[in-house]
C-alpha positions in Angstrom: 0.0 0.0 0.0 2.5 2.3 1.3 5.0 1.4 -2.0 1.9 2.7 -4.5 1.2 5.9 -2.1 4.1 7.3 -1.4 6.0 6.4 -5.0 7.9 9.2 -6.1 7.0 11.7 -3.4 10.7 12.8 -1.9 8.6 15.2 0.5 5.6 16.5 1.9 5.4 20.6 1.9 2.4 21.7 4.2 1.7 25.2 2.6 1.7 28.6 4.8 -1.7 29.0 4.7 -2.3 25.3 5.6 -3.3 24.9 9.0 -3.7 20.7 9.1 -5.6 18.7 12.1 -3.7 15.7 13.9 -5.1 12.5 13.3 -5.9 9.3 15.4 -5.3 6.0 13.8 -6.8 3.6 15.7 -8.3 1.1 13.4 -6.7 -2.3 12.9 -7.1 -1.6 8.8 -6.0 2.0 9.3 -2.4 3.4 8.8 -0.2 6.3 8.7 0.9 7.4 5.5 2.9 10.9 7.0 3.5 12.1 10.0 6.0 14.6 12.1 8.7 14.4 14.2 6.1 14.2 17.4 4.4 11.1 16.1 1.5 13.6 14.7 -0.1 11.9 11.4 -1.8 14.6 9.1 -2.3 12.0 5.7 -3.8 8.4 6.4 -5.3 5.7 4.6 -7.8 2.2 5.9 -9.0 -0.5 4.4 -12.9 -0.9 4.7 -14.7 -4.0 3.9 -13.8 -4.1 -0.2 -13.1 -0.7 -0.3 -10.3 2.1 0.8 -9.9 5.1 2.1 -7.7 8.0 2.7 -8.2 11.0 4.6 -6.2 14.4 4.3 -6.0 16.5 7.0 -6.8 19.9 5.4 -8.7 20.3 2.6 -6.2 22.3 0.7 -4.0 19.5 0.2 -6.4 18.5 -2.8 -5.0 21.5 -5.0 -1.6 21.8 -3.2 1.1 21.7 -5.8 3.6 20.2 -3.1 0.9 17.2 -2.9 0.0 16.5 -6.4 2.2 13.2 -6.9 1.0 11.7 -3.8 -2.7 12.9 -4.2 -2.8 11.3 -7.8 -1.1 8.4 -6.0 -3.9 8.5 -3.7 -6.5 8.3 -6.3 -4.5 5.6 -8.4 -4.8 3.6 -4.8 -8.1 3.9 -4.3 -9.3 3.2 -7.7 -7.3 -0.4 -7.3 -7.0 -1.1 -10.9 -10.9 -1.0 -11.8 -9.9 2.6 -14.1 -13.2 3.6 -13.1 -14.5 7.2 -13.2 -13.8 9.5 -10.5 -16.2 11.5 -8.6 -15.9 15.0 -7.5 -17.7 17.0 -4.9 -19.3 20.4 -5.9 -17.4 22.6 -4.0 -13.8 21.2 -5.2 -13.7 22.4 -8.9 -10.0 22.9 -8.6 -9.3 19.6 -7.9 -11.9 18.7 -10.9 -9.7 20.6 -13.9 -6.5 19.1 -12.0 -7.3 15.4 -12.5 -9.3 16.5 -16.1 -5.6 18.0 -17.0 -4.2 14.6 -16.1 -6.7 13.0 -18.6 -7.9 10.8 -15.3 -11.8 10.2 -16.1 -13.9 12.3 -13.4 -16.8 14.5 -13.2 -18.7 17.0 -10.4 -20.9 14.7 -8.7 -22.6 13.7 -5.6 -21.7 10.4 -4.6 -23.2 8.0 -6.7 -22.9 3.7 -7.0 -21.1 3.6 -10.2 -18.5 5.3 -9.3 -14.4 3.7 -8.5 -13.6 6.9 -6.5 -14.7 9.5 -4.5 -13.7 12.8 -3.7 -14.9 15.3 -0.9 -14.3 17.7 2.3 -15.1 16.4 5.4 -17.7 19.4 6.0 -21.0 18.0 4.4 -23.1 16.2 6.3 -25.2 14.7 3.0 -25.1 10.8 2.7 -23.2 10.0 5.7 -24.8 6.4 5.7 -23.7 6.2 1.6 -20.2 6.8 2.4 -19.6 3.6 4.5 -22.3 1.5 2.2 -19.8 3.2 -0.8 -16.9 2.0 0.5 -17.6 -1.0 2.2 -18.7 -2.5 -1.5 -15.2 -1.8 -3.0 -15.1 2.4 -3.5 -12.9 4.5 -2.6 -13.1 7.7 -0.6 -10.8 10.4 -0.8 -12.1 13.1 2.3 -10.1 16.1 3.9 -10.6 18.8 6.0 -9.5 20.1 9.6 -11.5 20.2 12.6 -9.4 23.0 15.0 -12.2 25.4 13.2 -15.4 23.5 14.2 -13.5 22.9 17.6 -12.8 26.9 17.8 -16.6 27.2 17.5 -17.9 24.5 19.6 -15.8 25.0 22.6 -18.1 22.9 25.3 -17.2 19.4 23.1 -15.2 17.3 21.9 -13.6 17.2 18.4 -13.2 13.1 18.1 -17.2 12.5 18.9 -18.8 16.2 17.9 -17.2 16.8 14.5 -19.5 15.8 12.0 -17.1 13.8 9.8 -15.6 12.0 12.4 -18.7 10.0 13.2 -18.3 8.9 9.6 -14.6 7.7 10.2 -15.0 6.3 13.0 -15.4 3.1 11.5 -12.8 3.3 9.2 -10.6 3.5 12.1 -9.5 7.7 11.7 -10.2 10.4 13.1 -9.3 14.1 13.1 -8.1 16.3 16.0 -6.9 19.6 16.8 -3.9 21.8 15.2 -0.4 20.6 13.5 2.4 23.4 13.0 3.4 23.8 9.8 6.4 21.9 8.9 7.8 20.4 5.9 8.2 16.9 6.2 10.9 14.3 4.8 8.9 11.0 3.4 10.5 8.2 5.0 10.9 4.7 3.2 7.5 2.7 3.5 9.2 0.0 5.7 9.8 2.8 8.3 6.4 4.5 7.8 4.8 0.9 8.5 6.7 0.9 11.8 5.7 4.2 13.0 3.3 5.1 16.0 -0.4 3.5 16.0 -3.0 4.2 18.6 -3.2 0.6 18.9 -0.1 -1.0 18.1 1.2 1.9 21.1 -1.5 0.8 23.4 -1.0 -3.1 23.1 3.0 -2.6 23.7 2.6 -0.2 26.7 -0.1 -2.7 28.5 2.2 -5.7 27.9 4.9 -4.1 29.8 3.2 -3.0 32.4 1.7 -6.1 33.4 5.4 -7.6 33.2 6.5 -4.7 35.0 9.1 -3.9 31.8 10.6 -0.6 31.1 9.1 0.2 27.4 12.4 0.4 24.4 12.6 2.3 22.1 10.7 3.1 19.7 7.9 2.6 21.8 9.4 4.9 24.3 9.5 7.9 22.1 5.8 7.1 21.6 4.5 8.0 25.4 4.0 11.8 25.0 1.8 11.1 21.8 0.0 8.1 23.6 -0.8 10.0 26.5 -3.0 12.3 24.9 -4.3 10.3 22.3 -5.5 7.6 25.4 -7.5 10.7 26.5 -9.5 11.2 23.3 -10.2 7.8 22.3 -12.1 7.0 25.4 -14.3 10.2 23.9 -14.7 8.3 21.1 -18.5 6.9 21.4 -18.8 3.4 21.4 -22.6 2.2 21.5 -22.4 1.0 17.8 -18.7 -0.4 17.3 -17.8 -3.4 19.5 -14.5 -3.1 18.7 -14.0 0.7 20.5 -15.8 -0.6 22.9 -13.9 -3.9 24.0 -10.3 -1.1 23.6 -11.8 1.1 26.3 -12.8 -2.0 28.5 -9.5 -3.1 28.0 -7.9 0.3 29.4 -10.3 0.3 32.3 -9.1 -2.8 33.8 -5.5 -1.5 33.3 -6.0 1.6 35.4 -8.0 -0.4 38.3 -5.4 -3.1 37.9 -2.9 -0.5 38.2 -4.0 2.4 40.3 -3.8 6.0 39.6 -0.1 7.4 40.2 0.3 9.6 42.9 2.4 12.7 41.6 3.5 15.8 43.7 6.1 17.8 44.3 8.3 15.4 45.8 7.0 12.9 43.5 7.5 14.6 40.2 6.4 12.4 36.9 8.2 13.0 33.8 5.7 14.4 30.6 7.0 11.2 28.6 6.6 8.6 30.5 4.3 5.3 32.1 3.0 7.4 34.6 1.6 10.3 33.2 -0.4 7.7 30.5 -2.0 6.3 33.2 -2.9 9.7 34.5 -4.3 10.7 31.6 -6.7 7.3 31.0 -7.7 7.5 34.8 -8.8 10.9 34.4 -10.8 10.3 31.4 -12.3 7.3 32.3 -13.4 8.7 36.0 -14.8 11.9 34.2 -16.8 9.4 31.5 -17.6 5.8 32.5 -19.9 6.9 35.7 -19.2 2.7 36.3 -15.7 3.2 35.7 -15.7 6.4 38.5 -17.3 4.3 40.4 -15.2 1.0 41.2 -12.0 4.1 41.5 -14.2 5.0 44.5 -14.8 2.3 46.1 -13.2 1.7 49.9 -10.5 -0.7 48.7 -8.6 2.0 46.5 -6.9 4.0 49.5 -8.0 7.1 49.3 -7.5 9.9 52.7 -10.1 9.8 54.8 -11.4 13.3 55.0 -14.8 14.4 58.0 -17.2 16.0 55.5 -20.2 17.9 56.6 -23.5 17.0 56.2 -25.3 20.3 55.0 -23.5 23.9 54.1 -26.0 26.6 53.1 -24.1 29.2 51.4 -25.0 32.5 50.1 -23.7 33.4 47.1 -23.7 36.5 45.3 -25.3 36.1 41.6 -24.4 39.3 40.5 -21.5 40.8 38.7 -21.0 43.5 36.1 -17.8 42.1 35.1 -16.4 39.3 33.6 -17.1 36.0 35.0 -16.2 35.4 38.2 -15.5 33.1 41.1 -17.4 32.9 44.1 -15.8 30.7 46.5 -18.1 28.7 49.0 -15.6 27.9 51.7 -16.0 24.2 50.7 -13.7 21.4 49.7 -14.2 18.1 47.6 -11.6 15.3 48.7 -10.4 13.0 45.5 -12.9 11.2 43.9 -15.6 11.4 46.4 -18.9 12.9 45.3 -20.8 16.2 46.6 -24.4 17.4 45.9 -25.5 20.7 45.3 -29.0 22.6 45.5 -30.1 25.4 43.9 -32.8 27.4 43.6 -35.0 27.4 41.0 -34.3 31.0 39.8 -30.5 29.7 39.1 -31.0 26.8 36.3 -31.1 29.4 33.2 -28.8 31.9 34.5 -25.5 30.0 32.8 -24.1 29.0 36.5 -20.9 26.7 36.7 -19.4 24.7 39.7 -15.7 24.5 39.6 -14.0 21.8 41.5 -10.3 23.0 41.7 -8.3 26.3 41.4 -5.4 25.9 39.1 -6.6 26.5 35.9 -2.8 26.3 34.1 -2.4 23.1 32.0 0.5 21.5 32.3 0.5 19.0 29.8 3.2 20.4 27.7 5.9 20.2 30.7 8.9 18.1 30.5 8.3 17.3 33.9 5.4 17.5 36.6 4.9 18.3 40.3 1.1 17.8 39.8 -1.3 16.4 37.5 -1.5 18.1 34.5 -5.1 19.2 34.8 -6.7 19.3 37.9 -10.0 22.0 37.5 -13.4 20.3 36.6 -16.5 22.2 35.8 -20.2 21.3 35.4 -23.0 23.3 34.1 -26.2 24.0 37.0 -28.8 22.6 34.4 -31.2 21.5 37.2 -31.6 22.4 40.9 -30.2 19.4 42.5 -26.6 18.2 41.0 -23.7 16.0 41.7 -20.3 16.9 41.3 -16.8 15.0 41.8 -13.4 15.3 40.8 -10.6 12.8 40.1 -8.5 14.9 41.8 -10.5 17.2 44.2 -10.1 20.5 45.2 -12.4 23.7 46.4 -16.0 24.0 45.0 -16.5 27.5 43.3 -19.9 28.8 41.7 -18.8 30.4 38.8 -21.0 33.6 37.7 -20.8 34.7 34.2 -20.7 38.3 33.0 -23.3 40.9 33.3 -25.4 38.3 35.5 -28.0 40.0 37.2 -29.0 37.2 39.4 -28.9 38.3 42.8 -28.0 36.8 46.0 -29.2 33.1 45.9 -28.6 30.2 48.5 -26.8 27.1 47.6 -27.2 23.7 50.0 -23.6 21.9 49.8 -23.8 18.1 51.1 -20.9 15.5 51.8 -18.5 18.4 51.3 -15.1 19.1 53.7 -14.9 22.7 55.1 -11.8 24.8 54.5 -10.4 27.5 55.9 -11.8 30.9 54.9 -11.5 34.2 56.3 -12.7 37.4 55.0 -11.6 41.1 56.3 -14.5 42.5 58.1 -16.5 39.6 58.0 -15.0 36.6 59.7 -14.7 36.9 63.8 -10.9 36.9 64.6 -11.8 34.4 67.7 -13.9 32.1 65.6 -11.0 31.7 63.2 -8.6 31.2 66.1 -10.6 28.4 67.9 -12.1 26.3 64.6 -12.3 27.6 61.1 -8.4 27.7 61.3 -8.7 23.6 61.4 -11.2 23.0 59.2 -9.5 19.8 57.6 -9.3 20.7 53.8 -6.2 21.1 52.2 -6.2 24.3 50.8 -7.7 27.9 52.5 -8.7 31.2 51.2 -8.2 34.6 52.7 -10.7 37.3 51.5 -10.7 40.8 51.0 -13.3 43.1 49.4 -11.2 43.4 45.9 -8.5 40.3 45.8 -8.5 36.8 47.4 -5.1 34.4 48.6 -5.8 30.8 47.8 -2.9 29.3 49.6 -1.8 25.4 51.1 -4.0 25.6 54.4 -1.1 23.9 56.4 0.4 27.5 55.7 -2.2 29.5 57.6 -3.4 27.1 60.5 -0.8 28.5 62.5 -2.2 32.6 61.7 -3.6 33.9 65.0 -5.2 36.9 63.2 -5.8 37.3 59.3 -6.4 40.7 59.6 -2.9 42.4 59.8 -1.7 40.8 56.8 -5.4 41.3 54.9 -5.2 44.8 56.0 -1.8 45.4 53.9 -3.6 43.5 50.8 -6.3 45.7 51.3 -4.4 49.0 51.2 -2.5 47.8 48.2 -5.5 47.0 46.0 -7.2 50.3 47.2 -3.7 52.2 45.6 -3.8 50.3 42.6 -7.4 51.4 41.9 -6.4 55.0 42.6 -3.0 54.9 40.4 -5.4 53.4 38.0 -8.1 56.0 38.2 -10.7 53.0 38.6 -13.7 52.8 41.2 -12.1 51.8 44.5 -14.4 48.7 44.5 -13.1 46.5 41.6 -16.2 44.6 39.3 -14.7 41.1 41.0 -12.2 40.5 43.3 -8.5 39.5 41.7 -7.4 36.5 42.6 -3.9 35.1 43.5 -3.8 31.2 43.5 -0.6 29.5 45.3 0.6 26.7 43.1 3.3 24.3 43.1 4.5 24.1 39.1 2.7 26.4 36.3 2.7 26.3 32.5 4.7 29.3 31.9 7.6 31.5 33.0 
């Protein structure tokens, strides 16, 4: 396959104004054809019951002059020897007068049974059902197009299971992700493109080891980083109607219970490449996805810190704010993968409310090497007045208010929920902070003034006989800010300043 694809092509030249999507290849049939230097494939190609495909990651690689041996290639491939006509999507009439020039038989068509080959973006969503039928009886399908656009656009999903396309090659064993730099990339020989990274191939070598407790060689070694994240996205991938998928994701399941969940801090660092920090990224998919999954990582018999959590909080929280969205914090903590339930008044369900579990928001999945899991925030839309929230990880319950809400104050009923240290100037009684709100058991504590709020390791204010010396500095400085900055002396929201062991940048 790979001789016939890649014969004559010496390189492939991804154009300026080509911005091309990563792809997963995770179908037994399915197989890279290009790919860079970080194991990112943006050209690939599957067999499909009788038929073939290949799928281009951007849909100006159809005209690109760089491309043109391998796309003609690509259509010689696909065609198999049948010299059957070719048939074109409407919106590609370049692509139409380049193969006409090369006196290859086509015409502007929707897809229709008589034809050997064809050719579209991987926008429409006309004859999805064809496409597989097409192929699956010996066509061939020649799609492209990036999804970083739709996923710029659709912010609150997922690209592998909400871009249109993708639920079309999803049985082909491709899909396509987020944004590849541009690069210019060397072909290799096909004997060392057959042997390059595969979803799969990855997955299977990296479970072997780690059930015989063996360091991974090169060159699955090199292949962590990649199969980190991809692990991530194809347990997004939904599997009701392939049995395949869903067996793969079973599969990584019982690795991560088998396993456990590595513990990673600062005196436990995990390196960005490594064993570890694939196993973090499957656990934390799965406990976020598979509610059955979350479950058995709950249970008693996983070790997790016992933490007192209080029956009932009623907190008030303040549903207005004029500007952008903000954080209000409820004094509240959610240990690791234990569950909390919320309630809300009825007046809150359409006014765009969050809860937050977690305060540091920077994502370090990029880092060589980490003193914390990678990403620790979780968020849930308030879509009806009684909710349940957890968190892999844990971390302080927020209710996040979005901009020019005009809500009011509304009380919210936290249950099963750790208290945590919280003290706001000119609010919280000096004694009462002295004798028990100083001990609350959480992990992390907050000290409030009217325009910024310290989020800091609790163990560092426990010993604090009286917030309000060192709140009354904080206080001054943010009132001389506002002044130097000619602003009201009461900000729209408080700033905050979040205490945090590794971040992404500087």
């Amino acid at each position: 396959d790979l001789e016939v694809l890649l014969e004559g092509v010496t390189e492939f030249k991804i154009e300026d104004d080509s911005a091309p999507s990563d792809l997963l290849i995770h179908g037994a049939l399915a197989f890279p054809i290009a790919m860079n230097d970080s194991q990112q494939a943006f050209l690939a190609a599957a067999h499909y019951g009788r038929g073939r495909v290949v799928v281009l990651s951007h849909e100006s690689f159809f005209q690109a002059s760089a491309m043109k041996t391998f796309i003609l290639n690509a259509i010689g491939w696909l065609d198999a020897g049948k010299g059957g006509q070719v048939g074109i999507a409407g919106d590609l009439q370049d692509f139409f007068t380049l193969l006409n020039q090369e006196k290859i038989p086509c015409k502007v068509t929707g897809l229709q049974e008589n034809l050997s080959v064809y050719c579209c973006k991987a926008y429409s969503d006309k004859e999805v059902e064809k496409v597989h039928e097409f192929v699956s009886r010996g066509g061939g399908l020649l799609v492209g197009g990036q999804a970083w656009s739709w996923a710029a656009g659709n912010a609150d999903e997922n690209a592998i299971a909400g871009f249109p396309w993708n639920k079309r090659l999803q049985k082909f064993g491709v899909g396509i992700l987020d944004f590849i730099p541009e690069s210019t990339q060397p072909v290799s020989h096909p004997d060392k493109v057959s042997s390059q990274y595969h979803f799969r191939k990855a997955l299977s070598r990296f479970q072997q080891n780690l059930e015989k407790k063996e360091a991974l060689k090169p060159p699955y070694s090199s292949w962590l980083k990649k199969l980190a994240r991809d692990s991530a996205v194809f347990l997004r991938i939904p599997a009701q109607t392939s049995q395949v998928i869903r067996s793969v994701q079973k599969e990584m399941a019982e690795l991560v219970l088998s396993q456990g969940v590595p513990d990673v801090t600062a005196d436990n660092p995990i390196k960005g490449s490594s064993e570890d920090m694939v196993l973090i990224n499957i656990a934390a998919e799965l406990y976020d996805s598979f509610p059955e999954v979350r479950k058995q990582m709950s249970a008693p018999n996983q070790n997790l810190p016992e933490m007192t959590t209080s029956p009932a909080v009623t907190v008030k929280i303040d549903g207005r704010n004029e500007g952008p969205k903000a954080w209000r914090s409820t004094g509240l903590y959610i240990p690791p993968r234990r569950t909390a339930t919320l309630h809300f008044p009825a007046s809150a369900v359409a006014a765009n409310l969050e809860v937050q579990i977690g305060c540091h928001t920077d994502d370090l999945s990029h880092a060589a090497k980490m003193k914390r899991p990678p990403l620790v925030v979780k968020k849930f839309k308030v879509e009806k007045t009684t909710m349940e929230v957890s968190s892999l990880w844990g971390g302080l319950i927020y209710i996040i208010v979005p901009e020019e809400s005009t809500l009011g104050q509304i009380s919210v009923t936290i249950k099963e929920a750790v208290q945590a240290p919280f003290f706001r100037l000119g609010e919280t009684d000096v004694s009462a902070w002295q004798s028990t709100i100083s001990q609350y058991p959480a992990p992390w504590a907050e000290l409030a003034t009217e325009n910024i709020i310290l989020t800091v390791p609790a163990a560092d204010v426990r010993h604090m006989d009286n917030p309000e010396r060192l709140l009354s500095i904080w206080s001054k400085m943010m009132n001389e800010i506002a002044r130097l900055a000619a602003i009201p002396a009461t900000f729209p929201r408080p700033e905050r300043m979040v205490g945090d062991v590794q971040i992404s940048y500087g």
